[in-house]
C-alpha positions as a printed NumPy array, in Angstrom:
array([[  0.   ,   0.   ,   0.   ],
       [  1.359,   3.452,  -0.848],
       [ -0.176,   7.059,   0.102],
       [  0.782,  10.162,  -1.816],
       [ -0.524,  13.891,  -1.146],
       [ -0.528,  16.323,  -3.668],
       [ -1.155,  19.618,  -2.499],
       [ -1.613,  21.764,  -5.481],
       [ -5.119,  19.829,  -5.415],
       [ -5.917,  18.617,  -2.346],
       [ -6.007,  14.845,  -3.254],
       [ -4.678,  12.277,  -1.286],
       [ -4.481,   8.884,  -3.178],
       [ -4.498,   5.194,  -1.387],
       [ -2.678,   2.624,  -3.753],
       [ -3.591,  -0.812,  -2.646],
       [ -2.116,  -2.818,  -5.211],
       [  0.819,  -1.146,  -7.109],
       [  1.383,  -1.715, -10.679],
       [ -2.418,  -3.013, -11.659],
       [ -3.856,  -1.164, -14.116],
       [ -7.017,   0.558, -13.99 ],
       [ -9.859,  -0.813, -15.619],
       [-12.861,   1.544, -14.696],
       [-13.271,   3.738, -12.217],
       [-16.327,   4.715,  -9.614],
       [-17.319,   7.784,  -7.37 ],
       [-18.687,   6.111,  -4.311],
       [-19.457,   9.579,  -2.733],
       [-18.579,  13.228,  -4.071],
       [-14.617,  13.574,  -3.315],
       [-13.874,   9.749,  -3.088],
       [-13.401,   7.939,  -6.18 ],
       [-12.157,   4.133,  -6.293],
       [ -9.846,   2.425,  -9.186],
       [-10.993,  -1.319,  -9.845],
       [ -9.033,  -3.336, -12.145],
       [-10.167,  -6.059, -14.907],
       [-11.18 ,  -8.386, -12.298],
       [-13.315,  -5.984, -10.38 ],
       [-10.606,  -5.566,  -7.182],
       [-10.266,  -1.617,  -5.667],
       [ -7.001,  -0.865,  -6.524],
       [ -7.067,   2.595,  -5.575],
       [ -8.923,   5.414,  -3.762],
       [ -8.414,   9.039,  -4.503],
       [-10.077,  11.337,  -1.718],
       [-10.217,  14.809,  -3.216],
       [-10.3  ,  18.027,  -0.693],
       [ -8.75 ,  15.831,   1.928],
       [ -7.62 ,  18.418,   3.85 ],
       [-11.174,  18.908,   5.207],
       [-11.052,  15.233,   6.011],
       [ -7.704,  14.616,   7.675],
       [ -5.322,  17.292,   9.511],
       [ -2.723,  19.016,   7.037],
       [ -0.443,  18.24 ,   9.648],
       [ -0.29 ,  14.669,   8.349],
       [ -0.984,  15.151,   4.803],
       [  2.023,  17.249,   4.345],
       [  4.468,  14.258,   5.838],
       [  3.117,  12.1  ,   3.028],
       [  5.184,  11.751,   0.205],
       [  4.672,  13.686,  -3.013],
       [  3.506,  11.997,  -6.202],
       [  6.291,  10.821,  -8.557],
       [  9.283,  12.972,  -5.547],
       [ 12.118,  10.672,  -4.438],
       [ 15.535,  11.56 ,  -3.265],
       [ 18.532,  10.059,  -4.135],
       [ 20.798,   8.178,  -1.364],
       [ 23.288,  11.167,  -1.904],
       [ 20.681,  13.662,  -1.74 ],
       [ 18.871,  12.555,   1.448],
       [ 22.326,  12.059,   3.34 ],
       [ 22.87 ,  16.178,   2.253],
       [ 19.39 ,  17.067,   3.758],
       [ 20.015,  15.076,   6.588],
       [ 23.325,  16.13 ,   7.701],
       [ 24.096,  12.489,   7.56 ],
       [ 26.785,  10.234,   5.934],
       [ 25.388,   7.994,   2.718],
       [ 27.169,   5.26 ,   4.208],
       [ 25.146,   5.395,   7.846],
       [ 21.859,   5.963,   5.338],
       [ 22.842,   2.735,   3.362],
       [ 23.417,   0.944,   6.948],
       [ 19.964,   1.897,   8.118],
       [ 18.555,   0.925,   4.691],
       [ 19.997,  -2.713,   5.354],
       [ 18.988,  -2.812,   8.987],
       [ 15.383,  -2.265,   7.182],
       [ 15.283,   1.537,   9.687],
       [ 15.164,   3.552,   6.559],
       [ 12.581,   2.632,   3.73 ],
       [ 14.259,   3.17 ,   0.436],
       [ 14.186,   1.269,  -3.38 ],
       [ 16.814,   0.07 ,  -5.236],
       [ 16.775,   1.09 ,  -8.479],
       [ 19.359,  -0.652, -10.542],
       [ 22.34 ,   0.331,  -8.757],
       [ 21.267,   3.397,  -6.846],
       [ 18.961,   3.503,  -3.472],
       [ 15.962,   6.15 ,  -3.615],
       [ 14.861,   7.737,  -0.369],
       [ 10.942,   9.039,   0.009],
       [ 11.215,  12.221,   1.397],
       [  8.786,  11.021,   4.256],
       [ 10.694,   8.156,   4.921],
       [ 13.586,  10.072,   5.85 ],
       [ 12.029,  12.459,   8.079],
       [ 10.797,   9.397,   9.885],
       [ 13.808,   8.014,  10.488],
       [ 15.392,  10.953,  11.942],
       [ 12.31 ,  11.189,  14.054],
       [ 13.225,   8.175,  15.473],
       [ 16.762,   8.214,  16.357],
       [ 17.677,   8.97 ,  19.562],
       [ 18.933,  12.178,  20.856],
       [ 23.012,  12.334,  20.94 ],
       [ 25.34 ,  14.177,  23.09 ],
       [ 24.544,  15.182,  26.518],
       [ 20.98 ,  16.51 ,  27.648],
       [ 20.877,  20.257,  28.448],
       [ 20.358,  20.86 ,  32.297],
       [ 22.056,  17.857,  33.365],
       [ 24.483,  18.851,  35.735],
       [ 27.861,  16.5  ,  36.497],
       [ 29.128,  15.483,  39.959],
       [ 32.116,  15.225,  39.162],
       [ 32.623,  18.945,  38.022],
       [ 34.938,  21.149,  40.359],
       [ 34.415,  25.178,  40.438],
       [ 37.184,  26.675,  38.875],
       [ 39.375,  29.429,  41.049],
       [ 41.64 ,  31.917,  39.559]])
């Protein structure tokens, strides 16, 4: 399954089965149209104005239609190595596709990751024992 938001119109699109064709589709209700293929299965669902349905807030994490970064592109936006990306692609942390010989990063895959990895260096207003005053 695959979501995709495009906000120049306001559609969000549900893929259920990627790579079936469409044979005909059906509005079930204004603003929600369904894809069937030959044999009658849904194969997609469009919901148009979805911003009125679910909050912008987690539209705009979804991935744009047809927008994918390369593995050398996503480690530049996030301040990361490509080899640490590639490493968290393998460890199956960081969704990506291999296309022939090069890994492609959705955009809202990366931001997930890097909502997910723990904090690093020390916490701010943690105060250490150990620590002396210093005299002049």
């Amino acid at each position: 399954m695959k979501w995709t938001y495009d906000p120049s119109v306001d559609a969000l699109m549900i893929t259920l089965l990627p790579g079936k064709r469409s044979k005909r589709a059906e509005e079930l209700r204004p603003g929600l149209i369904c894809d069937f293929d030959a044999a009658g299965h849904p194969i997609s669902i469009e919901i148009l104005e979805a911003s009125s349905h679910l909050p912008l807030k987690n539209l705009e994490r979804l991935p744009l239609p047809g927008v994918m970064l390369t593995l050398l592109e996503a480690s530049r936006r996030a301040g990361l190595d490509p080899a640490t990306l590639r490493q968290q692609i393998h460890n199956k942390r960081l969704r990506a596709t291999k296309r022939r010989r090069e890994w492609w990063v959705d955009p809202s895959a990366l931001q997930d990751y890097l909502d997910s990895r723990a904090p690093q260096g020390r916490r701010n207003g943690r105060k250490n024992s150990a620590r002396r005053p210093v005299t002049y």
